[in-house]
C-alpha positions in Angstrom: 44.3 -24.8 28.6 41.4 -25.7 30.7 41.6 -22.6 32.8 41.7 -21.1 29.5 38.2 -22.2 28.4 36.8 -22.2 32.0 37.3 -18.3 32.1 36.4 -17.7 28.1 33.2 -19.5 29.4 33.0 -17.2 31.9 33.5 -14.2 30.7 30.6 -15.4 27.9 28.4 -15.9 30.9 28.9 -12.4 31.9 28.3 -11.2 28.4 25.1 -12.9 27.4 23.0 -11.2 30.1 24.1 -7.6 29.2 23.2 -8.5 25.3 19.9 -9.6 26.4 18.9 -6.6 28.7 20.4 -4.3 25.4 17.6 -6.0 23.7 15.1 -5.9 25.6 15.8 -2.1 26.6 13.3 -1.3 23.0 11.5 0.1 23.2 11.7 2.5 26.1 9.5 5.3 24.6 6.8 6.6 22.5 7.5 4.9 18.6 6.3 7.8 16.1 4.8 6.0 12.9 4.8 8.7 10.0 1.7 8.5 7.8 2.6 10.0 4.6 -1.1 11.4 3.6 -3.5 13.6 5.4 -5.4 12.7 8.4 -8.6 10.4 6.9 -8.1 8.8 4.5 -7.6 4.9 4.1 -4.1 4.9 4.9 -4.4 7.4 8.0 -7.1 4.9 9.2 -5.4 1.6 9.0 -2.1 3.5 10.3 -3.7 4.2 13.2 -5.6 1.1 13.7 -2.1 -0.7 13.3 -0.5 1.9 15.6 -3.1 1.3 18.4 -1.7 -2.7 17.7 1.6 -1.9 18.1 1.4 0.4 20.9 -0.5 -3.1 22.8 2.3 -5.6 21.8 5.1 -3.8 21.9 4.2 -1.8 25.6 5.1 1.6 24.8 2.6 4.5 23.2 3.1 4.1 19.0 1.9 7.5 17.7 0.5 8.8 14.0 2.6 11.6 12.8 0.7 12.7 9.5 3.2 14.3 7.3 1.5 14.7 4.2 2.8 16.5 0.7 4.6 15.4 -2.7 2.7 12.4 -3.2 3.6 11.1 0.5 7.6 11.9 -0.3 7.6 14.4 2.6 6.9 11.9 4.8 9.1 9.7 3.2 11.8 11.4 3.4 11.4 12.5 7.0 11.8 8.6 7.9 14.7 8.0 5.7 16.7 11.2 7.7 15.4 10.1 11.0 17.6 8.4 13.3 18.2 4.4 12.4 16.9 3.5 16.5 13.4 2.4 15.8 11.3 5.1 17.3 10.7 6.6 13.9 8.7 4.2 11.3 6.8 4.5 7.9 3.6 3.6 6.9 4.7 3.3 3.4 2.4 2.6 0.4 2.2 2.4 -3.5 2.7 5.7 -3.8 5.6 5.8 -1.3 7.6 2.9 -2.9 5.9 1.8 -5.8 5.7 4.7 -8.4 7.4 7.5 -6.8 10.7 5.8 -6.9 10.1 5.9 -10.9 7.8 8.9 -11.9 9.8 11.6 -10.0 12.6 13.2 -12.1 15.0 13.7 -9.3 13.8 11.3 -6.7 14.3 12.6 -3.5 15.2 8.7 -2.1 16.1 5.2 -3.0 13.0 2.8 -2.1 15.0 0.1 -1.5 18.5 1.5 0.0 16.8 4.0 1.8 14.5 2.0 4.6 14.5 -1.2 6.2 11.9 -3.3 5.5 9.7 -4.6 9.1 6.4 -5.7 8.5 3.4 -6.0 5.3 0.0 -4.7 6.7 -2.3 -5.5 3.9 -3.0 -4.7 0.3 -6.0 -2.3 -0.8 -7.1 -3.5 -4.1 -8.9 -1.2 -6.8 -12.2 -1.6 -8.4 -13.5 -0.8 -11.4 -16.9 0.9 -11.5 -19.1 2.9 -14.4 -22.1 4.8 -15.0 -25.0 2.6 -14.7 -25.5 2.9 -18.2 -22.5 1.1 -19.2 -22.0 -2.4 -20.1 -23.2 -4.9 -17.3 -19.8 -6.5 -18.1 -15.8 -5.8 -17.9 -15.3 -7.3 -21.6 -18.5 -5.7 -23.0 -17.1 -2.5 -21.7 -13.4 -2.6 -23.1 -15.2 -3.9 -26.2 -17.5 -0.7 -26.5 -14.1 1.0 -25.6 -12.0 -0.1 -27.9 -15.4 0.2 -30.9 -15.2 3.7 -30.1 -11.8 4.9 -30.2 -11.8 8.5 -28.0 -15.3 9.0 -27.6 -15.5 8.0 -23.9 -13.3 9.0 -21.0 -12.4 7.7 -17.4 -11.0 9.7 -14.6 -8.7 9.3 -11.9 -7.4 11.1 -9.2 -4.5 12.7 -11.1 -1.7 12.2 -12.8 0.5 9.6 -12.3 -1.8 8.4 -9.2 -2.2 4.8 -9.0 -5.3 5.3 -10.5 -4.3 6.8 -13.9 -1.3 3.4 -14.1 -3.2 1.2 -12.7 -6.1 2.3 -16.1 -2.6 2.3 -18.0 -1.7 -1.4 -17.3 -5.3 -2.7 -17.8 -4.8 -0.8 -21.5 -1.8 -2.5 -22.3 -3.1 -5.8 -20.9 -6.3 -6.2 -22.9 -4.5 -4.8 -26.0 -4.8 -1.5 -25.8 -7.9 1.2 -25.8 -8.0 4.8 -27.2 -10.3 6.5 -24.0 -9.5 9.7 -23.1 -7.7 10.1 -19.6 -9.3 13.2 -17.6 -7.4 14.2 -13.9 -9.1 15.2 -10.9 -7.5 16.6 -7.4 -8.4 13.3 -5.8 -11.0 10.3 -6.5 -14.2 11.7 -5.1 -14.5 14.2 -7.7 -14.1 11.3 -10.7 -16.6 9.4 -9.3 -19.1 12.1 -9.0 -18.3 12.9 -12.5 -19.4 9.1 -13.3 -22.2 9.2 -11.4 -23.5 12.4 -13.4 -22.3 10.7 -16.8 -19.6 13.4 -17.2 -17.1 10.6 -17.7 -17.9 6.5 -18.5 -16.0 4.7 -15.6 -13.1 5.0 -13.3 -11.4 3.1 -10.5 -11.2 3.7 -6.8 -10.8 1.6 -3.8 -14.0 -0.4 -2.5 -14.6 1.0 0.2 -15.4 4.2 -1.3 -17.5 3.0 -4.2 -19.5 -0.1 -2.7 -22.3 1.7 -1.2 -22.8 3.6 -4.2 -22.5 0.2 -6.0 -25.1 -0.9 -4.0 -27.5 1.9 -3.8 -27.4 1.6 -7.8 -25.2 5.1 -8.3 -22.8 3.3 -10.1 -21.6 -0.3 -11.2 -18.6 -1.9 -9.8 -17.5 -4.1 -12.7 -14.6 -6.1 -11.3 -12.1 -6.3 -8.1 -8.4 -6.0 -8.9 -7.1 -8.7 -7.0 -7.0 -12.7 -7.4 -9.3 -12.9 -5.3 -12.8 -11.8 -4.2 -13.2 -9.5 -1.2 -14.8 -11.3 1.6 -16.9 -7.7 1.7 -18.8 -8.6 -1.6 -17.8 -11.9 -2.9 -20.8 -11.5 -5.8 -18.3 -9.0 -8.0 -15.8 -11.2 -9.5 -12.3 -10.3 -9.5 -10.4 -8.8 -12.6 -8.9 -12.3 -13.8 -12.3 -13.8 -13.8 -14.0 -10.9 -15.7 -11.6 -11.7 -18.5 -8.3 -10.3 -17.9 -5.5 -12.6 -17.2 -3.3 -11.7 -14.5 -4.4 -8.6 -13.6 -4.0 -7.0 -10.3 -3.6 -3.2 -9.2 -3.9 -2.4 -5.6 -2.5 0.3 -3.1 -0.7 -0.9 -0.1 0.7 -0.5 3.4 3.9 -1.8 4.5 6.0 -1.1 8.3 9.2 0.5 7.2 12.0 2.3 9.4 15.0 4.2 7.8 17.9 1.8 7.0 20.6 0.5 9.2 18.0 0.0 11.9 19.8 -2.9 14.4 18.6 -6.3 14.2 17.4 -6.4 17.5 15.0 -3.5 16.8 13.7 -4.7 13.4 13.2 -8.2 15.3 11.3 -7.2 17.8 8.9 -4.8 15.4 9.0 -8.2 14.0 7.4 -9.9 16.3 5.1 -6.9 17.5 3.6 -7.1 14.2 3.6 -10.9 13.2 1.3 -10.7 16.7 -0.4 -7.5 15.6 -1.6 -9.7 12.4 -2.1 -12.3 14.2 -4.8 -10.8 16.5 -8.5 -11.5 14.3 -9.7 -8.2 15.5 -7.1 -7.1 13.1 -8.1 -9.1 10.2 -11.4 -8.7 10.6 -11.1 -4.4 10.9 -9.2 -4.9 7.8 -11.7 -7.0 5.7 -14.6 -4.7 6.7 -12.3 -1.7 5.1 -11.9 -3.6 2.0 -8.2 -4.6 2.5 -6.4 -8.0 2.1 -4.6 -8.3 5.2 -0.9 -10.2 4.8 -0.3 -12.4 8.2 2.2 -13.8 7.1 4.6 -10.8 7.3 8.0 -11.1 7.4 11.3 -8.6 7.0 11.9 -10.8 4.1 8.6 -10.9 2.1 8.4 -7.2 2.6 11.9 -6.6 0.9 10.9 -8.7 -1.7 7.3 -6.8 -2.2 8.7 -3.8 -2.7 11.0 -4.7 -5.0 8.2 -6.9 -6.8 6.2 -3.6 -6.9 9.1 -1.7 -8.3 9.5 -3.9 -11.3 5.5 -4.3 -11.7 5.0 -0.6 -12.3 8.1 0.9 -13.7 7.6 0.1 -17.1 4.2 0.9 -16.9 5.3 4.5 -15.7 7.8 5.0 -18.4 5.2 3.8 -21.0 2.8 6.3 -19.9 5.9 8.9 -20.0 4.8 9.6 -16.4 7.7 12.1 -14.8 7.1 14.6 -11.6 9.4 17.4 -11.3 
């Protein structure tokens, strides 16, 4: 019986060793990280920022793949058929695996089945701005909104963008408004719109609309997050300005297609728990507007997404919101 344990022992000794060098074999090439939108835009530039993170901690080249079309599902998808080893990753964001998931008719994959969760980035809250001759005020302008049922309008950067919902939830959340939705191919054409007084107001990330906010082009009523943005902490946040419990934000998470091995998706782990840990990171995050999450884990990122799901499903249906 001794002899017995003495050579299971053994044999375990022999084992652990080989385990260890299979783990530490990841990566032994270039990672590709698929950004779902075209190359320049907000989640283009913090995909690559992060890549460059990645590519430091993790010792091997992490490259942006920008596969853009469908409201990011190309890319999407492209990650979901890719091989479950960990070279192939997703910058995945509200459109991604927040409304997609809901507002497509056939959706082409399941949010949550489809990926394994690795890593939270940060969130990229909205604004709310208007004409300059608007209300100084949130309340004084759902007020004048909701005075004048139809008269004004607010653009967004299409339908079922996370503009147009993100309007949609603040309706049903201050009791509803009658103001007259009008699309555009993308959010720089609504907020030249409200700058000429074509439409009343809009919303759009911050770091699009705050030097116009401060160069007196338009007004930045309120930040949709529970918090102020350390990159203007005079506009007060959404909850303060008088509606409770609002928050509408894009975001970017670190996904890989599922069935990745625990090994991989721990060391991505780490790589990016020490990528967030790095105050360069924060602080390029902060200056773009974006609420950074350190405190990333596999686990909080499942549960996000799944958070998100629920958030804006109803909200989509409501809105009868369906992409064919």
């Amino acid at each position: 019986m001794r002899r017995r344990h003495l050579l299971a022992a053994g044999i375990g000794a022999l084992a652990a060793p080989v385990v260890a060098r299979a783990d530490a074999k990841f990566p032994d090439r270039t990672i590709r990280l698929v950004v779902p939108f075209p190359a320049g835009g907000a989640t283009d530039v913090i995909g690559r920022m992060f890549a460059d993170k990645l590519t430091h901690q993790l010792g091997q080249t992490v490259i942006v793949d920008n596969k853009s079309g469908a409201a990011g599902s190309i890319g999407a998808v492209e990650v979901k058929n890719a091989k479950p080893d960990g070279y192939t990753l997703l910058m995945a964001t509200s459109s991604t695996h927040a409304i997609n998931p809901t507002a497509f008719v056939h959706p082409p994959y399941d949010a949550v089945r489809d990926f394994t969760p690795i890593s939270s980035v940060c969130v990229n809250p909205l604004v709310l701005y208007a004409n300059p001759a608007m209300p100084d005020t949130m309340m004084e302008l759902v007020e004048l909104m909701k005075k004048n049922p139809g008269k004004y309008s607010y653009g967004s950067a299409g339908f079922g963008s996370i503009i147009h919902l993100a309007v949609e939830y603040l309706k049903r959340s201050v009791g509803g408004m009658d103001v007259v939705h009008v699309p555009y191919k993308g959010g720089a054409p609504a907020i030249q719109d409200t700058i000429a007084g074509n439409i009343a107001w809009s919303m759009e990330t911050f770091s699009t609309t705050l030097p116009l906010h401060r160069a007196g082009k338009l007004r930045i009523l309120a930040f949709c997050h529970s918090k102020r943005a350390a990159i203007a902490p005079e506009i007060p946040t959404m909850i303060e300005a008088g509606v409770p419990g609002y928050e509408a934000y894009t975001f970017n998470l670190i996904l890989g297609p599922a069935g990745l091995p625990q090994s991989v998706i721990d060391r991505l782990d780490m790589a990016s728990r020490q990528a967030m840990a790095d105050p360069a990171t924060i602080k390029f995050l902060e200056g773009n507007a974006a609420i950074p999450t350190p405190d990333t884990t596999p686990e909080r990122t499942a549960q996000f997404i799944k958070d998100e799901l629920a958030k804006w499903a109803p909200v989509i249906r409501a809105a009868d919101v369906k992409i064919s």
